[in-house]
C-alpha atoms as an extended CHARMM CRD file, in Angstrom:
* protein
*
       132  EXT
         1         1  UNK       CA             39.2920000000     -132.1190000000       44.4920000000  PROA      1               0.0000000000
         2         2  UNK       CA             35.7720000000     -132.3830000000       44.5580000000  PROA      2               0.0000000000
         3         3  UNK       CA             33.3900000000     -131.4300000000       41.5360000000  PROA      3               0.0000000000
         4         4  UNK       CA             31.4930000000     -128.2200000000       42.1160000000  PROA      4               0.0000000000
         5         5  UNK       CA             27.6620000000     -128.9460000000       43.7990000000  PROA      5               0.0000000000
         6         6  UNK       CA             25.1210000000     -128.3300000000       40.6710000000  PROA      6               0.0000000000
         7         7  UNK       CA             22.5320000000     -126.2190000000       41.7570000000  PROA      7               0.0000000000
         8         8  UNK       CA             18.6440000000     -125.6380000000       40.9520000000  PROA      8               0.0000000000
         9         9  UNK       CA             17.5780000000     -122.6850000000       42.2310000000  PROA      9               0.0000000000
        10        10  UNK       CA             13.4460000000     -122.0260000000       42.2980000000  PROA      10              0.0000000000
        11        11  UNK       CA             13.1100000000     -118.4280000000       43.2290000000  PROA      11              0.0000000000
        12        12  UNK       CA             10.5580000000     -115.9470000000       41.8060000000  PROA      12              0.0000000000
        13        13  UNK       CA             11.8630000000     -112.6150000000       43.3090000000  PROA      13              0.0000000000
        14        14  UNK       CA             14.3170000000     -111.8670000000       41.0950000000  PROA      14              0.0000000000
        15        15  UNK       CA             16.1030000000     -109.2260000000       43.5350000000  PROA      15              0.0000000000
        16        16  UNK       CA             16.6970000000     -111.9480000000       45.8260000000  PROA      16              0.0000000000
        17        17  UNK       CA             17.8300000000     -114.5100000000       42.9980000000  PROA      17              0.0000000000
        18        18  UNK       CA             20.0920000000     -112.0410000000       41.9950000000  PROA      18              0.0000000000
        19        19  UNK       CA             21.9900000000     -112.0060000000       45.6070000000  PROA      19              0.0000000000
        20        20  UNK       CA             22.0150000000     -115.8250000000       45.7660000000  PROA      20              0.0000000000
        21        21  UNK       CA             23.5470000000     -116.7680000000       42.9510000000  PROA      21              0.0000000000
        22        22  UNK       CA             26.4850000000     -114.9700000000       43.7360000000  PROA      22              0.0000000000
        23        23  UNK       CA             26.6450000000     -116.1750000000       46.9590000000  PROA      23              0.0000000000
        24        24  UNK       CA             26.1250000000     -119.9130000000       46.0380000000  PROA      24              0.0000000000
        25        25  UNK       CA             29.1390000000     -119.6280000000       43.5440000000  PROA      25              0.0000000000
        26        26  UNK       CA             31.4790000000     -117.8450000000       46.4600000000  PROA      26              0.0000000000
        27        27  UNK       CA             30.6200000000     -118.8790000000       49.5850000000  PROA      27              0.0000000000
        28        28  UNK       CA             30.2940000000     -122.9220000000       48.5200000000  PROA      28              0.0000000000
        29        29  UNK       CA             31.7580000000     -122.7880000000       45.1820000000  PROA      29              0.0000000000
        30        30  UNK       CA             28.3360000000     -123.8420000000       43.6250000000  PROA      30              0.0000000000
        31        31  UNK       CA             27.6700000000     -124.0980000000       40.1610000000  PROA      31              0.0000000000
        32        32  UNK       CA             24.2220000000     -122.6290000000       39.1340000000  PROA      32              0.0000000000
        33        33  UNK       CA             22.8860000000     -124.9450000000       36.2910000000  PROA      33              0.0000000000
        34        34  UNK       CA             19.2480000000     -123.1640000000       35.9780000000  PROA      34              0.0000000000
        35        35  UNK       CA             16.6690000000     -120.6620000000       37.8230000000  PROA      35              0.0000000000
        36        36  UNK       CA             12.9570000000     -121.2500000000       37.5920000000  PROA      36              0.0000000000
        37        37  UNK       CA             10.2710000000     -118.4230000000       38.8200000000  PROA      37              0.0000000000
        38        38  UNK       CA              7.2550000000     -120.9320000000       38.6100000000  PROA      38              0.0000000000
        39        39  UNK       CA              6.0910000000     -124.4210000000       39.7420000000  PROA      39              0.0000000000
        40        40  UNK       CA              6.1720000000     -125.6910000000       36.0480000000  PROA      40              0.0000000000
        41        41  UNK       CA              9.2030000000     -123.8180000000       34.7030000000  PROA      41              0.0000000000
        42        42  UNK       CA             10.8230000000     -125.7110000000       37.5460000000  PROA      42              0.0000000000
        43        43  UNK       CA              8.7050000000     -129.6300000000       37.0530000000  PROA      43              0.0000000000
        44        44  UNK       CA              9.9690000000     -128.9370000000       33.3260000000  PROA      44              0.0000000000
        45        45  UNK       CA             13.6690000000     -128.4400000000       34.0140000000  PROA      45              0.0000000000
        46        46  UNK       CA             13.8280000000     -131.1680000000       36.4100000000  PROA      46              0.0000000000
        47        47  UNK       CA             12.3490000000     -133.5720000000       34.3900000000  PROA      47              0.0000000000
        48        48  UNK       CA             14.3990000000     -132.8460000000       31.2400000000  PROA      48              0.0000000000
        49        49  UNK       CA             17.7100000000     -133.2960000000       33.7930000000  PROA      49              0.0000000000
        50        50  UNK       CA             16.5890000000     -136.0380000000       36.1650000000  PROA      50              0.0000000000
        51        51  UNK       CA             20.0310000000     -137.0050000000       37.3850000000  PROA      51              0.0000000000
        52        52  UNK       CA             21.9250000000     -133.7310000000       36.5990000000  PROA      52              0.0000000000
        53        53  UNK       CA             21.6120000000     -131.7730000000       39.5630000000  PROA      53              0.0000000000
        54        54  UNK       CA             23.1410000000     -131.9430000000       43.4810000000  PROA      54              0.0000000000
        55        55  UNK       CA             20.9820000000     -129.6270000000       44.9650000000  PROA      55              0.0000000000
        56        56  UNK       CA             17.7670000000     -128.4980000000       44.1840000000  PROA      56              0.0000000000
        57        57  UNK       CA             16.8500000000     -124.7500000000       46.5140000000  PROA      57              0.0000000000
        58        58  UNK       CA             13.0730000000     -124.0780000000       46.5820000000  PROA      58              0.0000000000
        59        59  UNK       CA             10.9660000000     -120.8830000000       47.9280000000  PROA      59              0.0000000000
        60        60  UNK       CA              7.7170000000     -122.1000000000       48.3780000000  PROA      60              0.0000000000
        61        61  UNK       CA              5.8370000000     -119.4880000000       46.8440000000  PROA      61              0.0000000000
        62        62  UNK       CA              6.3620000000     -118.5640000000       43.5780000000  PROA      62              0.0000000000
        63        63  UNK       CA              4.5690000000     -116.6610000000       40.3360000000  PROA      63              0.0000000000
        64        64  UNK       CA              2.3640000000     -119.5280000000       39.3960000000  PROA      64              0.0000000000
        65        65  UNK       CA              2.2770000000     -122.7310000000       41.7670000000  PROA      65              0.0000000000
        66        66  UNK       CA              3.9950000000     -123.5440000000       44.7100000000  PROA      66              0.0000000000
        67        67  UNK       CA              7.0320000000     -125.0530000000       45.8590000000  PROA      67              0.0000000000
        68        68  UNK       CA              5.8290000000     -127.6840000000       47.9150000000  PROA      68              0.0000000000
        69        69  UNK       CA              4.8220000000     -129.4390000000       44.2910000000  PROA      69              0.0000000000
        70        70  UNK       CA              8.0470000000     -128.7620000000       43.5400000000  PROA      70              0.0000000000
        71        71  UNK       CA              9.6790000000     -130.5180000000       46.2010000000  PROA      71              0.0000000000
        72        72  UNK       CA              6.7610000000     -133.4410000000       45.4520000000  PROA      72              0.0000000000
        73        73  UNK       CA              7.8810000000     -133.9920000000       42.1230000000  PROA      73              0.0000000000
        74        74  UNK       CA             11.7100000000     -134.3350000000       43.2320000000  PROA      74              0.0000000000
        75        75  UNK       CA             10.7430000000     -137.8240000000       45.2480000000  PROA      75              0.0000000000
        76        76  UNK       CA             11.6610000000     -140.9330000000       43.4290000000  PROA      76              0.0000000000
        77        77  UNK       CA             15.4160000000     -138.4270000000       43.0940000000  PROA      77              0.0000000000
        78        78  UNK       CA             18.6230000000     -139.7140000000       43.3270000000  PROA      78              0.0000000000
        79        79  UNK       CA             20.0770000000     -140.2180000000       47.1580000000  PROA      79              0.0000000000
        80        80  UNK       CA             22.9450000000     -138.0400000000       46.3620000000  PROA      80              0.0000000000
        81        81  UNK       CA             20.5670000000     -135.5010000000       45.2360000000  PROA      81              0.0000000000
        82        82  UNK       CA             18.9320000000     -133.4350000000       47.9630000000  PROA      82              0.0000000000
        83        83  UNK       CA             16.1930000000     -130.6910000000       48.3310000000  PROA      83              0.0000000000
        84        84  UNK       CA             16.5620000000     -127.6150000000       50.8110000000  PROA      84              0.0000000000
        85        85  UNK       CA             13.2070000000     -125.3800000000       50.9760000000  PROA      85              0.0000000000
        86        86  UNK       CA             14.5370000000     -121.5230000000       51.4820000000  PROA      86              0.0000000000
        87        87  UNK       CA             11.4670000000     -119.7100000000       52.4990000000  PROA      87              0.0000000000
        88        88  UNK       CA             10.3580000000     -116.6620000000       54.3480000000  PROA      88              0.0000000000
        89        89  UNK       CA              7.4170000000     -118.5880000000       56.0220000000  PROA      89              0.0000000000
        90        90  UNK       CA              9.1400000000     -121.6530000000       57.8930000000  PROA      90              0.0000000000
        91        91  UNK       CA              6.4770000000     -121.7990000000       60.8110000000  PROA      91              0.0000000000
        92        92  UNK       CA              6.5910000000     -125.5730000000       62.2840000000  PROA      92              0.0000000000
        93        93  UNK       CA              3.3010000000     -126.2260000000       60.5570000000  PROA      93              0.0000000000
        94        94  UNK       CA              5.0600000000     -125.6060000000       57.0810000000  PROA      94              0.0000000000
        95        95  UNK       CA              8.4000000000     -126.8570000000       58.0370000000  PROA      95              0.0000000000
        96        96  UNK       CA              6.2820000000     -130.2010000000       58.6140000000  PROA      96              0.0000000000
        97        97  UNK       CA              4.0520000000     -130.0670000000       55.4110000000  PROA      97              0.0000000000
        98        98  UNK       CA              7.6650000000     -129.6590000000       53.6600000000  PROA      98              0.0000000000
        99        99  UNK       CA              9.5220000000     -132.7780000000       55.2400000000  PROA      99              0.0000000000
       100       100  UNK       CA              6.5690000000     -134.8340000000       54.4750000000  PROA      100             0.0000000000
       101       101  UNK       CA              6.4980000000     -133.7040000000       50.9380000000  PROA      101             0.0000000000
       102       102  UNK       CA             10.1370000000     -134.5980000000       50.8320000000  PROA      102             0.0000000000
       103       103  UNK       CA             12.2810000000     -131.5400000000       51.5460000000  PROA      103             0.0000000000
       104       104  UNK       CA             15.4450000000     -133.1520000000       53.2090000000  PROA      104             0.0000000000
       105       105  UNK       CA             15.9010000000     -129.2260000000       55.1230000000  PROA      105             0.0000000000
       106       106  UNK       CA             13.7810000000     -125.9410000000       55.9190000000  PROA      106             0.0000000000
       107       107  UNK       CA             15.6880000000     -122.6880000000       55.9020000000  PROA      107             0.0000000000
       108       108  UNK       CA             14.2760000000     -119.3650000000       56.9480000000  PROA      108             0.0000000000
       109       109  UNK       CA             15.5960000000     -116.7760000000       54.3550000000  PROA      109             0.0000000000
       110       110  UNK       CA             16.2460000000     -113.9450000000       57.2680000000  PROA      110             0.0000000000
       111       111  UNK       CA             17.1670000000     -116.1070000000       60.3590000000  PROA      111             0.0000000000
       112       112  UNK       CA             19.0480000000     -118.9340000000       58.9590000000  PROA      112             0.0000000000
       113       113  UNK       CA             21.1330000000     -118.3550000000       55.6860000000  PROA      113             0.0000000000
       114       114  UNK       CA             24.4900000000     -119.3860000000       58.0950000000  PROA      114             0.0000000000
       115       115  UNK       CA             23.0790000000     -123.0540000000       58.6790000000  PROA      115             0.0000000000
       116       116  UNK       CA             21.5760000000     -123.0600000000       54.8370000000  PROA      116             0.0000000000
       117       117  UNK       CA             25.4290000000     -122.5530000000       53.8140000000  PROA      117             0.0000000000
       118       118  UNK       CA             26.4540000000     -124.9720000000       56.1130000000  PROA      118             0.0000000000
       119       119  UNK       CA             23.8950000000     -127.3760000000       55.2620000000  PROA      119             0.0000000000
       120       120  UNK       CA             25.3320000000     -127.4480000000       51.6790000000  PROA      120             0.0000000000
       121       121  UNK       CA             28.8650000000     -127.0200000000       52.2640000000  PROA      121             0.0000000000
       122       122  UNK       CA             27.9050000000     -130.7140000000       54.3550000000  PROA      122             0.0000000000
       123       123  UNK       CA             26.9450000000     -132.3580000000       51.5460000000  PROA      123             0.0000000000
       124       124  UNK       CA             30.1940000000     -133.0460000000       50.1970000000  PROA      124             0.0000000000
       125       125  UNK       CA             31.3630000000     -130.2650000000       47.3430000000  PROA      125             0.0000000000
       126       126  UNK       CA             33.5350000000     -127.4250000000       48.7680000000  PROA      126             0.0000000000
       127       127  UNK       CA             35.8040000000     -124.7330000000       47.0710000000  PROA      127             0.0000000000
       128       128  UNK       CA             38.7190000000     -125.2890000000       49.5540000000  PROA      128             0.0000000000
       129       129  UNK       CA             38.4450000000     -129.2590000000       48.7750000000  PROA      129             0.0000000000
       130       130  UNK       CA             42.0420000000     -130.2840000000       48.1100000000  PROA      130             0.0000000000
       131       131  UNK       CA             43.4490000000     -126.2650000000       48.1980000000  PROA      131             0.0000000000
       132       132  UNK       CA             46.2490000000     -126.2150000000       50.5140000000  PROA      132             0.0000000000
């Protein structure tokens, strides 16, 4: 059985953190290791746990800062450990300033939640994983 995927979760709206926690820990058996609402909340928890996270899920615009200097900071990261931006504002123009920064995916929080599951149910952690 695989271990559960370790997720960092960078939201600042906390109605909307509050419906994807939950839905991390059911839908891909994910276990939430930390929230952060701003761009240094979040550069301080990663850098205290540099190699003790899967997944790190950023919204790009948050209380102070923004998360494309959160995805920034991530490069030099582990290749196991990947970076999916979950944003309300994925035009192609920010989808491309994201990927350059080093987001490995750019989710649209309204349109494409179905491929953001998918996207981390791909990267190798599942709940069904050796259930029969």
């Amino acid at each position: 059985m695989n271990p559960p995927l370790t997720v960092f979760l960078v939201e600042d709206n906390s109605h909307l953190r509050s419906g994807l926690v939950p839905a991390l820990q059911d839908l891909i058996g994910a276990q939430i290791l930390a929230t952060a609402e701003s761009e240094n909340e979040a550069i301080t928890w990663l850098a205290a746990h540099k190699e003790g996270w899967d997944l790190a899920v950023v919204e790009l615009y948050l209380k102070q800062g923004t998360g494309l200097g959160v995805v920034r900071w991530t490069n030099g990261r582990q290749e196991r450990q990947k970076v999916a931006v979950l944003t309300d504002y994925p035009s192609e123009a920010m989808r491309s300033r994201c990927q350059r920064a080093g987001a490995d995916a750019v989710f649209d929080k309204e349109t494409e939640l179905d491929e953001f599951i998918a996207f981390c149910q791909g990267l190798g952690h599942s709940p069904a994983a050796g259930q029969n």
